[in-house]
Legacy VTK file of the C-alpha trace (Angstrom):
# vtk DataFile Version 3.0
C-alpha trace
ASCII
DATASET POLYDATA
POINTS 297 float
76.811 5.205 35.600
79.235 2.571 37.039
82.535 4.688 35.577
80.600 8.269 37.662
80.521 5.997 40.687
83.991 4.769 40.146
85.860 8.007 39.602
83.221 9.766 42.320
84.382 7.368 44.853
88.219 7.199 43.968
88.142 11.434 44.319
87.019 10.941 47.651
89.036 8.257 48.369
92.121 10.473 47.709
90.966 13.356 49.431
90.676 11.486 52.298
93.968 10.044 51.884
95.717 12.930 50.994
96.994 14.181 54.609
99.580 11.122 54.405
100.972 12.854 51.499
100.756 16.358 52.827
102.654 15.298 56.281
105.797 13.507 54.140
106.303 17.154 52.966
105.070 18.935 56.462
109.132 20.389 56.198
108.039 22.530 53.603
106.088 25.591 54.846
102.229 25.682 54.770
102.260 28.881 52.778
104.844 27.498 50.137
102.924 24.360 49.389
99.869 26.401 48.514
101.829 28.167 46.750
103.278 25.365 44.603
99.766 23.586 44.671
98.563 26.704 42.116
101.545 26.970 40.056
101.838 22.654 39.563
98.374 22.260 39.273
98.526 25.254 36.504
100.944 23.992 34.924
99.800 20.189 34.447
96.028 21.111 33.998
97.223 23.889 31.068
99.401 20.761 29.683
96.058 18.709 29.007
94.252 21.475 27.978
96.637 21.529 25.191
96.786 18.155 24.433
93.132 17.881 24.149
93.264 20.970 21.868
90.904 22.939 24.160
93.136 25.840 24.124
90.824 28.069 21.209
87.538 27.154 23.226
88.806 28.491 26.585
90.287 31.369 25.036
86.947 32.303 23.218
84.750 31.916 26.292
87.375 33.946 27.923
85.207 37.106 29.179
85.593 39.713 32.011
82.437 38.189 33.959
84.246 34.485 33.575
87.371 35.541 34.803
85.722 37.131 37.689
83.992 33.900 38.896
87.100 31.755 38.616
89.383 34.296 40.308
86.130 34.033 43.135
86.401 30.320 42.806
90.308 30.739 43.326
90.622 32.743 46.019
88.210 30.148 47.784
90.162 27.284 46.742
93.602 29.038 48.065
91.594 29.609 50.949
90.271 26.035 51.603
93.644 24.752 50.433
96.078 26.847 52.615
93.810 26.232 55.464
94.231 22.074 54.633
97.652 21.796 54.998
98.184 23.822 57.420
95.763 21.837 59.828
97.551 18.463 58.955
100.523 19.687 59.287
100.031 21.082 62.913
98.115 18.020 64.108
94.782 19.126 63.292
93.443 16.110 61.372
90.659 15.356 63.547
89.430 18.768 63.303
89.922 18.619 59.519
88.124 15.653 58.760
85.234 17.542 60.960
84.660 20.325 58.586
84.142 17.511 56.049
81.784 16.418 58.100
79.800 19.103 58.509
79.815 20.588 54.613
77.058 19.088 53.787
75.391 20.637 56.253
76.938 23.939 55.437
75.813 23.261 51.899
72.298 23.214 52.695
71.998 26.624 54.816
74.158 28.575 51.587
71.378 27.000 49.181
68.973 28.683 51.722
70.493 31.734 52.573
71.995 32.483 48.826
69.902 30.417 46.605
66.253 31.052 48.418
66.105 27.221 48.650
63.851 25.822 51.335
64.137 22.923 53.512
61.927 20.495 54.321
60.390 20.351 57.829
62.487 17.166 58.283
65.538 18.889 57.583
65.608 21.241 60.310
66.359 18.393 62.638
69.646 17.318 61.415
70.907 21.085 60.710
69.526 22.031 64.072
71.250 18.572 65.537
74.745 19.449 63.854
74.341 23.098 65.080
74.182 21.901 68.557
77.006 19.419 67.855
79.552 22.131 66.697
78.310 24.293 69.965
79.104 21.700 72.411
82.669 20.922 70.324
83.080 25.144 71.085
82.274 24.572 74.628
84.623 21.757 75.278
87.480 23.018 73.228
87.193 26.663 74.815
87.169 27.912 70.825
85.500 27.566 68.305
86.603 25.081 66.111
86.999 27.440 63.311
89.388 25.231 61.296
86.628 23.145 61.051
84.018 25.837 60.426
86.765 27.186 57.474
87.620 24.182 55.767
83.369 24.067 55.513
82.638 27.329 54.035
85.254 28.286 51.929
84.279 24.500 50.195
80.666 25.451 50.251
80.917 28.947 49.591
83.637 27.342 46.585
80.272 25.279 45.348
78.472 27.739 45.527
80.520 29.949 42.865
80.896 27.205 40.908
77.071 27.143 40.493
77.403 30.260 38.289
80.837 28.936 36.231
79.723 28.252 32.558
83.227 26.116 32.254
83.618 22.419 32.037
85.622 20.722 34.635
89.024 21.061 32.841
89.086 24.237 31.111
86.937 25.827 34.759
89.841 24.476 36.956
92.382 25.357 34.462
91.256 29.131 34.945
90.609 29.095 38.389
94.417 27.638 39.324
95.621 29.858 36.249
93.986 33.479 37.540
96.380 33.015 40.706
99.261 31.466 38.944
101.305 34.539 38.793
100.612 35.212 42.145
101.584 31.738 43.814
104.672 31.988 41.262
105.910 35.786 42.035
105.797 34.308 46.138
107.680 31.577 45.180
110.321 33.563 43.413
109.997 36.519 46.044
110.647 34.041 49.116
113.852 32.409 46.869
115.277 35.859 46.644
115.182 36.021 50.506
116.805 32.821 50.748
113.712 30.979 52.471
112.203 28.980 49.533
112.833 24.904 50.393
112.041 23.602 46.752
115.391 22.496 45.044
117.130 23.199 48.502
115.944 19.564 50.134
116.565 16.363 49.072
115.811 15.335 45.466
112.843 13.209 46.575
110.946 15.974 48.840
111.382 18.531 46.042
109.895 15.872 43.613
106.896 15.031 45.926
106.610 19.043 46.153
106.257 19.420 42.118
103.983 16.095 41.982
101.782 18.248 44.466
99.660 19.450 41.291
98.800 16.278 39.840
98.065 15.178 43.656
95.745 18.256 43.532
94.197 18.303 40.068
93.498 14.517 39.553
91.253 14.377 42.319
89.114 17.505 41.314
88.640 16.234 37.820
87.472 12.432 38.749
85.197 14.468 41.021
83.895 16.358 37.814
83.652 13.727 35.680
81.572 11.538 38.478
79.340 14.709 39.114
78.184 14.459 35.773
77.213 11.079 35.349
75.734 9.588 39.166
72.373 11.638 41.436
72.970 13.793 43.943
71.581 11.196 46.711
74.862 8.796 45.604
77.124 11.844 45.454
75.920 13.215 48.566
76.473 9.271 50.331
80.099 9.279 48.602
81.089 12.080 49.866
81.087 11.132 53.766
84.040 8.951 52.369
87.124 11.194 52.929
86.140 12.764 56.081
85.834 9.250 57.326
89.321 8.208 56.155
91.089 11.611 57.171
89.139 10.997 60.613
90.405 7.279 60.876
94.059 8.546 60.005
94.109 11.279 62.492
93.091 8.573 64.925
94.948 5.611 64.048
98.128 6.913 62.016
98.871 9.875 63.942
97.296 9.260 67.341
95.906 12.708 67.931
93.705 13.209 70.773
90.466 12.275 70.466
88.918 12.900 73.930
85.208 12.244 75.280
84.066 15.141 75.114
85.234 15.154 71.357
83.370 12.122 70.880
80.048 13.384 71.819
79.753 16.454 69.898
81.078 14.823 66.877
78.417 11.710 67.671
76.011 14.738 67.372
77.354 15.849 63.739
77.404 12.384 62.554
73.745 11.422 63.788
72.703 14.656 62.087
74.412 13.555 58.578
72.785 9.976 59.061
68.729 11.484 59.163
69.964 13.990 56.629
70.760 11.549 54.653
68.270 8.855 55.305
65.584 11.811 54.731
67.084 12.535 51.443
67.014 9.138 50.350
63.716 8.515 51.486
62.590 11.794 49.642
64.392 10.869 46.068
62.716 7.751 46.151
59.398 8.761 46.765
60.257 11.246 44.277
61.410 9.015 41.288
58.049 6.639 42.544
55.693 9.533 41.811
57.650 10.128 38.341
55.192 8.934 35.493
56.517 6.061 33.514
57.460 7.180 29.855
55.084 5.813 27.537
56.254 3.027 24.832
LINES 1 298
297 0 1 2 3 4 5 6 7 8 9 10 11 12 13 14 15 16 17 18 19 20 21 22 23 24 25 26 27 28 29 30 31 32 33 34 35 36 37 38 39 40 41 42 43 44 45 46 47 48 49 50 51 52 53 54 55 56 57 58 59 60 61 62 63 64 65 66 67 68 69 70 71 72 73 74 75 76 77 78 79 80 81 82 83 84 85 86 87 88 89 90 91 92 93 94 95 96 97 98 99 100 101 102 103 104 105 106 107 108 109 110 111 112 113 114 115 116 117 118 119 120 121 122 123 124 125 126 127 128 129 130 131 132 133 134 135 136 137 138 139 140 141 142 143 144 145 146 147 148 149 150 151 152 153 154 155 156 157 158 159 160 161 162 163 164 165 166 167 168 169 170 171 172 173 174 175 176 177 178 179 180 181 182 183 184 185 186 187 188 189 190 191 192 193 194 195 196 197 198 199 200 201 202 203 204 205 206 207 208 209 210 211 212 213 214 215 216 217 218 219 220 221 222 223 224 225 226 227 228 229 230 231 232 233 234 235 236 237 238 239 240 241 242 243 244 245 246 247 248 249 250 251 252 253 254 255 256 257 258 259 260 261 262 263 264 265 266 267 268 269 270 271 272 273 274 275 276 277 278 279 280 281 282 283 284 285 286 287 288 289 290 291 292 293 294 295 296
């Protein structure tokens, strides 16, 4: 239990650390780093497959219909990815961190929507609350704030596929990064040939931090695995407020981006709304694990 809460928290911890590493290599362009993201994160993730001797087992479970939800999960991730960095490295921080924020949220009306969950009547307040919330941001940005709204969906909509993955953490992300590999690689190689690619034409240390961009990328999403497995979904779902809090402090603090009034109040209204969602959840697990029968001895 104590090793799921220590790797859960240290995933979240470098996610929301991770824009200080994405704006020393902001030189690079947005659509190359995803780019080497996939192939680096292939390539390192494939390594331990091997030395773990998984190789046979993911081959064997390697079917059309399993290939087809990883290439879904893929796409997602190369969606929430691509969207990332770009957003840090034009000064959206704040506005990253916000779709963080408001995943959880986002979470709950996919479960709804795609799963036939249902809420509780409590619920409705806090999804109702961060609704309002993201309206008002709209309002007073003259926008939506769709990187926000982005970053949230393709993550939940990326959970949501991963419900129906019959993987394990390693050999799953292995195949997900893998079914675009050729892809992100062929770019790479196509943009070379037109003389814009930027690996191995900066300095030795930004092309390293480029190629370390995989392990930056895979660690995280296997601590996250390995804690999902072994802590509740209340302590996961209380963990997880974590990075948007430290990518929202760093947009603040490190990089000074705006952060006006009106700002303040509609994300005041998202951040209410995750406190009674969570408090409600709490409460509800508790009462929950009260009602439970003790085993007999």
């Amino acid at each position: 239990m104590k090793n799921g809460i220590g790797s859960a928290a240290l995933a979240y911890a470098l996610w929301g650390l991770i824009p200080i590493y994405f704006k020393a290599i902001q030189t690079v362009p947005a659509d190359q780093i995803l780019a080497h993201r996939f192939v680096w994160s292939f390539l390192f993730l494939i390594l331990l497959v091997i030395l773990r001797r998984d190789w046979p087992a993911l081959r064997a479970s390697l079917t059309l219909r399993t290939f087809l939800i990883y290439l879904g999960a893929g796409l997602l991730l190369a969606i929430n990815w691509g969207l990332f960095v770009w957003a840090v490295n034009n000064g959206h921080v704040l506005e990253a961190s916000l779709g963080y924020f408001i995943n959880p949220l986002v979470n709950v009306v996919l479960g709804v929507v795609f799963l036939r969950e249902r809420l509780r009547p409590l619920q409705w307040i806090p999804v109702a609350l961060a609704s309002a919330g993201v309206l008002y941001l709209t309002i007073s940005f003259g926008r939506l704030p769709w990187i926000a709204l982005g970053l949230a969906f393709s993550f939940g909509l990326y959970g949501l596929v991963k419900k129906l993955a019959p993987l394990g953490p390693l050999p799953g992300l292995t195949l997900e990064t893998g079914s675009l590999f050729v892809v992100a690689l062929g770019y790479l190689i196509a943009v070379e040939i037109h003389g814009a690619g930027s690996f191995g034409h900066t300095t030795p240390q930004l092309s390293l931090l480029v190629a370390l961009s995989g392990i930056v990328t895979a660690v995280p999403l296997l601590l996250f695995a390995i804690g999902a497995r072994r802590v509740s979904l209340t302590t996961l779902g209380l963990l997880q407020y974590t990075s948007p809090t430290l990518q929202f402090l760093t947009g603040i603090f490190l990089y000074h981006e705006t952060f006006t009034a009106e700002r303040l109040i509609g994300f005041c209204a998202i951040w209410l709304a995750l406190i009674l969602f969570s408090a409600e959840s709490l409460i509800t697990a508790r009462r929950t694990m009260a009602a439970s029968p003790l085993p007999a001895d």
